[in-house]
C-alpha positions as CSV (number, residue, x, y, z in Angstrom):
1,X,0.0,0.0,0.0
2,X,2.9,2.4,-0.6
3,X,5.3,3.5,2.6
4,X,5.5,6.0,5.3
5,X,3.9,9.5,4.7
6,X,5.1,12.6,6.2
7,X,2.9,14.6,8.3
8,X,3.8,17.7,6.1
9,X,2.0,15.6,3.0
10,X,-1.2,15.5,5.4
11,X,-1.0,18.6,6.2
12,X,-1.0,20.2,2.7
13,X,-3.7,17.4,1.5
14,X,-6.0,17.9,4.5
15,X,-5.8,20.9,6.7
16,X,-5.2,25.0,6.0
17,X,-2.7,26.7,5.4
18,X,-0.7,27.9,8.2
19,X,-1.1,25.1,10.0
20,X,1.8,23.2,11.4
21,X,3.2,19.8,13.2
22,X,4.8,19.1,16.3
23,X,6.3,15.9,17.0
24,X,5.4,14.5,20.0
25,X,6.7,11.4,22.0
26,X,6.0,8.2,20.8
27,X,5.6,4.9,22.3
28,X,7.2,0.9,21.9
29,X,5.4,0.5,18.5
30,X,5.9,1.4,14.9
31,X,3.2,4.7,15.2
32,X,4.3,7.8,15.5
33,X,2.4,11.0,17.1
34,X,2.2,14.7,16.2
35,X,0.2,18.0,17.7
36,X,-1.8,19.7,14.6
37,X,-2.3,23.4,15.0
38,X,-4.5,24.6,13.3
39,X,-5.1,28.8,13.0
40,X,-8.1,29.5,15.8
41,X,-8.9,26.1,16.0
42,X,-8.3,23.5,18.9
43,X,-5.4,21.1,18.3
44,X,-5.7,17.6,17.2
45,X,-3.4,14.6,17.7
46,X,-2.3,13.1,14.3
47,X,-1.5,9.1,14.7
48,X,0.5,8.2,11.9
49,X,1.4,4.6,11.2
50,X,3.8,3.0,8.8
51,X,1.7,2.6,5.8
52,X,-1.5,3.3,4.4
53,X,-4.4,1.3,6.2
54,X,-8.4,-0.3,5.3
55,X,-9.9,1.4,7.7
56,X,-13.5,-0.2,7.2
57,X,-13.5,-3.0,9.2
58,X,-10.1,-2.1,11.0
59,X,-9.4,-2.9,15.1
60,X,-9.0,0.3,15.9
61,X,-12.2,1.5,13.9
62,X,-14.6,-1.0,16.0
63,X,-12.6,-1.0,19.1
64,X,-13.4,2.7,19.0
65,X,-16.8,2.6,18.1
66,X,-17.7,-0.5,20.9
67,X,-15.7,1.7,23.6
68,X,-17.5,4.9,22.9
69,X,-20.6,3.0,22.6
70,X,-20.2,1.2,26.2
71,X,-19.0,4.5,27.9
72,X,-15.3,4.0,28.3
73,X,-14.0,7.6,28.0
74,X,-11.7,7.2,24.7
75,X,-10.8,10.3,22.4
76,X,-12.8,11.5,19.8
77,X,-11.8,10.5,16.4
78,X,-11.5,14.2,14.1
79,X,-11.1,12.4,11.1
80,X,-9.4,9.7,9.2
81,X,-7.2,9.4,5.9
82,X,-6.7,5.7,5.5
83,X,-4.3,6.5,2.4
84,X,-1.9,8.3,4.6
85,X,-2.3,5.6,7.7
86,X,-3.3,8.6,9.6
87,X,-5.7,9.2,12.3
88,X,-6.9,12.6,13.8
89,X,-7.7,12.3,17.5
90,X,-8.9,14.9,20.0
91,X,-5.8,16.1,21.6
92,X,-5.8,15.3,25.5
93,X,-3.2,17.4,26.5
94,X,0.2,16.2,28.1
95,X,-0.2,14.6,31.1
96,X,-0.7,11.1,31.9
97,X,-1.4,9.6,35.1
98,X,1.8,8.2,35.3
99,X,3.3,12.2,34.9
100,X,0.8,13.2,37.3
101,X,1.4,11.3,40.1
102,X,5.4,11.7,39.5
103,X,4.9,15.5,39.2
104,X,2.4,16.0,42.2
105,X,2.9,13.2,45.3
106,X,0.3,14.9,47.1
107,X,-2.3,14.2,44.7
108,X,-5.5,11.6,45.7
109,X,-4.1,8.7,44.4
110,X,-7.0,6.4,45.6
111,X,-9.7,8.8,43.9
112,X,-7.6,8.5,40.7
113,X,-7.2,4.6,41.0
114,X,-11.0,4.0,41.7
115,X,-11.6,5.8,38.5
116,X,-9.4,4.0,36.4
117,X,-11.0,0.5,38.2
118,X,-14.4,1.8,37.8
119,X,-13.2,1.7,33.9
120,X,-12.0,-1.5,34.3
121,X,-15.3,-3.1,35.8
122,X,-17.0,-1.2,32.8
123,X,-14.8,-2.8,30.2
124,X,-15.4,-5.9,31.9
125,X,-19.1,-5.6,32.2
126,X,-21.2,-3.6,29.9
127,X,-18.1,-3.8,27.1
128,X,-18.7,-7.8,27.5
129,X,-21.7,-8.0,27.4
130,X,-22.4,-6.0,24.5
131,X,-20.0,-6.7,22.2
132,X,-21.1,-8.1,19.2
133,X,-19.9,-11.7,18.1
134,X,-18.5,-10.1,15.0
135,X,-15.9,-7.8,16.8
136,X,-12.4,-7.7,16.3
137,X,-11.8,-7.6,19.8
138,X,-14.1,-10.9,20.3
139,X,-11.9,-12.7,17.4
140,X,-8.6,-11.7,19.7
141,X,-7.6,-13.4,23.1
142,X,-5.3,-12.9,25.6
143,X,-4.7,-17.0,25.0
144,X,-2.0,-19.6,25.9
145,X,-0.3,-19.0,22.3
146,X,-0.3,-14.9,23.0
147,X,0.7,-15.6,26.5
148,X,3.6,-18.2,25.2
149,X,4.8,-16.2,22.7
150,X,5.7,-13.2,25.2
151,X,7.2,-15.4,27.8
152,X,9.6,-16.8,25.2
153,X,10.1,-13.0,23.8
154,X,11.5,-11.8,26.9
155,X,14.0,-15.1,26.7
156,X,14.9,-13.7,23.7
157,X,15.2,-10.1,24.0
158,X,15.8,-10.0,28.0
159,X,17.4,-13.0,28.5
160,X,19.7,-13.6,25.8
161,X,19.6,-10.0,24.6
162,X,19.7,-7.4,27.2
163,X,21.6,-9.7,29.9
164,X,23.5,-11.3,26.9
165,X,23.3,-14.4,28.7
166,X,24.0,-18.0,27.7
167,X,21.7,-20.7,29.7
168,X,22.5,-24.2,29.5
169,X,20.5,-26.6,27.4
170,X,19.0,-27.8,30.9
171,X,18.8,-24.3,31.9
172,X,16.7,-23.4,28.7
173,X,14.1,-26.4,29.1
174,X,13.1,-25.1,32.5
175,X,12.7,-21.8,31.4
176,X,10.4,-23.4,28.6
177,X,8.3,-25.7,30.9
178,X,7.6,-22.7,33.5
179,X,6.7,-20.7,30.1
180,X,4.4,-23.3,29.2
181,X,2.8,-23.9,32.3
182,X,2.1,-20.2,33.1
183,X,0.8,-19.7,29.9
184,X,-1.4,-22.8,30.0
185,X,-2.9,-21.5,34.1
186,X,-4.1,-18.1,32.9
187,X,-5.7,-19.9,29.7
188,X,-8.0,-22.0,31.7
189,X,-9.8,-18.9,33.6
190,X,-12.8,-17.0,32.1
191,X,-12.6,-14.1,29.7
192,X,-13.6,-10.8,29.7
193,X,-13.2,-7.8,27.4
194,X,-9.4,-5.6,28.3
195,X,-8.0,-2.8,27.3
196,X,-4.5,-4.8,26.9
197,X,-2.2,-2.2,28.1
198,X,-4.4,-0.4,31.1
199,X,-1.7,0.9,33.0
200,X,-0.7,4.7,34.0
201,X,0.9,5.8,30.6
202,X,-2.3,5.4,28.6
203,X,-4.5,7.3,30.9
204,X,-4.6,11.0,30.6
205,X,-5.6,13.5,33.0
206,X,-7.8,16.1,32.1
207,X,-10.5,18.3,33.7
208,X,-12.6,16.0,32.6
209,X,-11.1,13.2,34.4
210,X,-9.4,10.4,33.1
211,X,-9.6,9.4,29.6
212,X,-8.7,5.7,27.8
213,X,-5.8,5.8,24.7
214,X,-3.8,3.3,23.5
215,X,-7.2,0.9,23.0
216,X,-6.3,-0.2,19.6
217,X,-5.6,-4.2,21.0
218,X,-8.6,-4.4,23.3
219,X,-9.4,-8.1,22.9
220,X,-10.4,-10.8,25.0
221,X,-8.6,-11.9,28.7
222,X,-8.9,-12.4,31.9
223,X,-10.3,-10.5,34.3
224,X,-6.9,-9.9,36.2
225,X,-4.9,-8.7,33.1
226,X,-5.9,-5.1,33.4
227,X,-5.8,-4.9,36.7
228,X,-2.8,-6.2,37.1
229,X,-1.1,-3.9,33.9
230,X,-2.8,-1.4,35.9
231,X,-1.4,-2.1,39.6
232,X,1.6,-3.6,38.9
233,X,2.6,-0.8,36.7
234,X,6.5,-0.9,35.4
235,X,6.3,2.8,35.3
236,X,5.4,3.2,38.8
237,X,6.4,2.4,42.6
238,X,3.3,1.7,44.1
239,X,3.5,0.4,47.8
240,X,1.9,-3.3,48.1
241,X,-0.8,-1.8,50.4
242,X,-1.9,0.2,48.2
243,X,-2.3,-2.4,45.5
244,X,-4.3,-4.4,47.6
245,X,-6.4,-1.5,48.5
246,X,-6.9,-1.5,44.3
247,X,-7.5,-5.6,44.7
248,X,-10.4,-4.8,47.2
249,X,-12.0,-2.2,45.3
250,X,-12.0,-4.0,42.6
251,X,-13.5,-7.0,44.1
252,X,-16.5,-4.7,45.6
253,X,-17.2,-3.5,41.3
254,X,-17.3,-7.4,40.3
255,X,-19.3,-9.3,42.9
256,X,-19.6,-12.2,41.0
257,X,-16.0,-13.2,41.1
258,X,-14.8,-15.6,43.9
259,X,-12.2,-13.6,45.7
260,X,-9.6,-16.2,46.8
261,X,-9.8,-17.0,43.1
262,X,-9.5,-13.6,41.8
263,X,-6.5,-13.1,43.7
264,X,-4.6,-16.1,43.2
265,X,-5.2,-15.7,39.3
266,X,-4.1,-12.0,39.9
267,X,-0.7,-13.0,41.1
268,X,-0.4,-15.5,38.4
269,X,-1.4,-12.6,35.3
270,X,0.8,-10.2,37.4
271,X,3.7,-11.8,37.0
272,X,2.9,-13.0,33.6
273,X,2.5,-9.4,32.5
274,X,5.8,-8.3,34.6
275,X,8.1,-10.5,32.7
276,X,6.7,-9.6,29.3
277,X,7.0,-5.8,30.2
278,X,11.1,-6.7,30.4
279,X,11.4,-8.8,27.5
280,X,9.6,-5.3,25.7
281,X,12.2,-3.6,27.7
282,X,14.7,-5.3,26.3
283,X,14.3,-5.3,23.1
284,X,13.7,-1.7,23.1
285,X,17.0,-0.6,24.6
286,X,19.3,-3.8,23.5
287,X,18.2,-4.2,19.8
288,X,16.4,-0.6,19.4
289,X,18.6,1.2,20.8
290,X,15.9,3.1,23.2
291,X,17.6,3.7,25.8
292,X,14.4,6.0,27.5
293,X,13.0,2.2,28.7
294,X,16.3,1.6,30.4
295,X,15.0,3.1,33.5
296,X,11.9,0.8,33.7
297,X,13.8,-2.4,34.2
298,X,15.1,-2.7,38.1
299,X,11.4,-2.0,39.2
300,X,10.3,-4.7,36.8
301,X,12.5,-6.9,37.8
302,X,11.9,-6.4,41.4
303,X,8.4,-6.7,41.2
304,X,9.2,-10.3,39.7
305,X,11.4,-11.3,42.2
306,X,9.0,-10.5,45.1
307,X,5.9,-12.5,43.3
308,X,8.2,-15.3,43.0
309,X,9.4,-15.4,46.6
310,X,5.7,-15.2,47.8
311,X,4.8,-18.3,46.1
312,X,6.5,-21.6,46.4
313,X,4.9,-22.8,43.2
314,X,8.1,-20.5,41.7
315,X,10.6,-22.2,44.2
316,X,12.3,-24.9,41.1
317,X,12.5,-22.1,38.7
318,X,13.3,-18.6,41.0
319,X,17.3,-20.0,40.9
320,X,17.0,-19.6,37.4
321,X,15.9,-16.2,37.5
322,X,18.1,-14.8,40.2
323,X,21.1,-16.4,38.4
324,X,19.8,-14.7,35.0
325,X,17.3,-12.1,35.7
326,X,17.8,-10.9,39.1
327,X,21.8,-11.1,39.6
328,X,23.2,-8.4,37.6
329,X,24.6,-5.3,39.2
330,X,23.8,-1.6,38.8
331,X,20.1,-2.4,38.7
């Protein structure tokens, strides 16, 4: 469908004259973002991916339509020009969650995190139930083969990649047979509809309160995985009473889940998520050369180590990951 456009072709093609471009910061995938100005107009948010896209049909097209539907506060979409793989967004300002509570460590945390849970529940609920059996997010799972193929990327890119370690051929089978079996647990559990990446970076702050981004992937998983992108958050230090504080809140939105189920499940899909946050980490900085996610990777790995230590299901395999994972210095 042709390659990458520039945001100064979309601008001559689609908006006045005099308007202009601001790159903004992008995030781990291939997109990037700019700030349209346009003369006495609001600014947009231009999403510009590699290539030229369908957009009939597309994820994000009926990802957007279903969240907006359901009440999950997602940006408008300004406009779209599928021959550019460009999308105009309403522009959400600056600040994410994640900025918000680094900027301002009085701010009410709990009010902020019950909002984002009350989001969750939502997702989980209405944006469940009424999703049609068509939907691209109902064809998509949060499966043992998706959960697999992280677990063996962060071997890959963390592992052998960022650490630049060598594992034994014994060493490398029992990394493989506690991939498998973690993937297989958290495929056996029901599903729900996630976001897929719920955690403080994709939620902006406004006036408004907070708004969703980054919903593209929304698919089906279980009912831990937002929580726990959300909670255990690589971006943030977030004391373990407080996290359970989000558990319990959470648990009073979805009644119907058996607690002691919830939470075991939550510890499981926690660490699941932790270990392919480093192996994204990883690749980033070792074969991308970002070094930006550098900083993410000792509070990832520390949240790893401690869910292994509080569960003796990890005891067989947690030598493994202190001698590859954990050891190294400076972190």
């Amino acid at each position: 469908m042709g390659g990458r456009v520039s945001p100064e072709r979309i601008l001559r093609d689609h908006f006045p004259s005099g308007s202009s471009a601001v790159p903004l910061k992008g995030d781990a995938s291939t997109r990037r973002f700019f700030r349209i100005q346009v003369p006495q107009s609001p600014s947009s948010i231009l999403m510009l991916y590699p290539e030229a896209f369908v957009w009939e049909g597309s994820a994000l097209q009926g990802n957007h339509r279903h969240l907006e539907a359901v009440g999950v506060p997602v940006p408008r979409i300004e406009g779209v020009f599928p021959e550019h793989g460009a999308v105009l967004l309403e522009d959400l300002g600056d600040t994410t969650l994640q900025m918000a509570l680094d900027r301002n460590p009085s701010i009410d945390r709990t009010a902020l995190y019950q909002e984002a849970i009350q989001i969750i529940a939502m997702l989980q609920e209405r944006g469940t139930r009424d999703l049609p059996s068509g939907a691209v997010a109902r064809q998509s799972a949060l499966d043992e083969a998706k959960f697999l193929w992280e677990l063996e990327h962060f071997y890959e890119h963390f592992v052998l990649g960022y650490r630049q370690a060598r594992p034994a051929t014994e060493e490398k089978l029992l990394f493989s047979s506690f991939f498998c079996w973690l993937a297989a647990s958290l495929d056996s559990v029901p599903r729900y509809l996630c976001h897929r990446d719920f955690q403080s970076r994709n939620l902006m702050l406004t006036p408004g309160g907070l708004r969703v981004i980054d919903y593209q992937d929304a698919r089906m998983g279980p009912a831990s995985y937002d929580l726990a992108s959300l909670l255990r958050d690589s971006s943030l230090d977030l004391e373990e009473g407080f996290r359970e504080e989000g558990i319990r809140y959470f648990l009073s939105r979805r009644r119907e889940l058996v607690p002691e189920e919830f939470r075991e499940e939550f510890g499981r899909q926690a660490l699941q998520r932790n270990i392919k946050d480093l192996g994204t980490f990883g690749r980033q900085v070792h074969l991308l050369g970002n070094e930006g996610y550098r900083q993410y990777i000792p509070r990832t790995v520390r949240m790893v180590r401690e869910a292994m230590l509080r569960d003796q299901r990890y005891h067989t395999v947690f030598p493994l990951f202190e001698k590859y994972v954990f050891t190294p210095s400076g972190e």
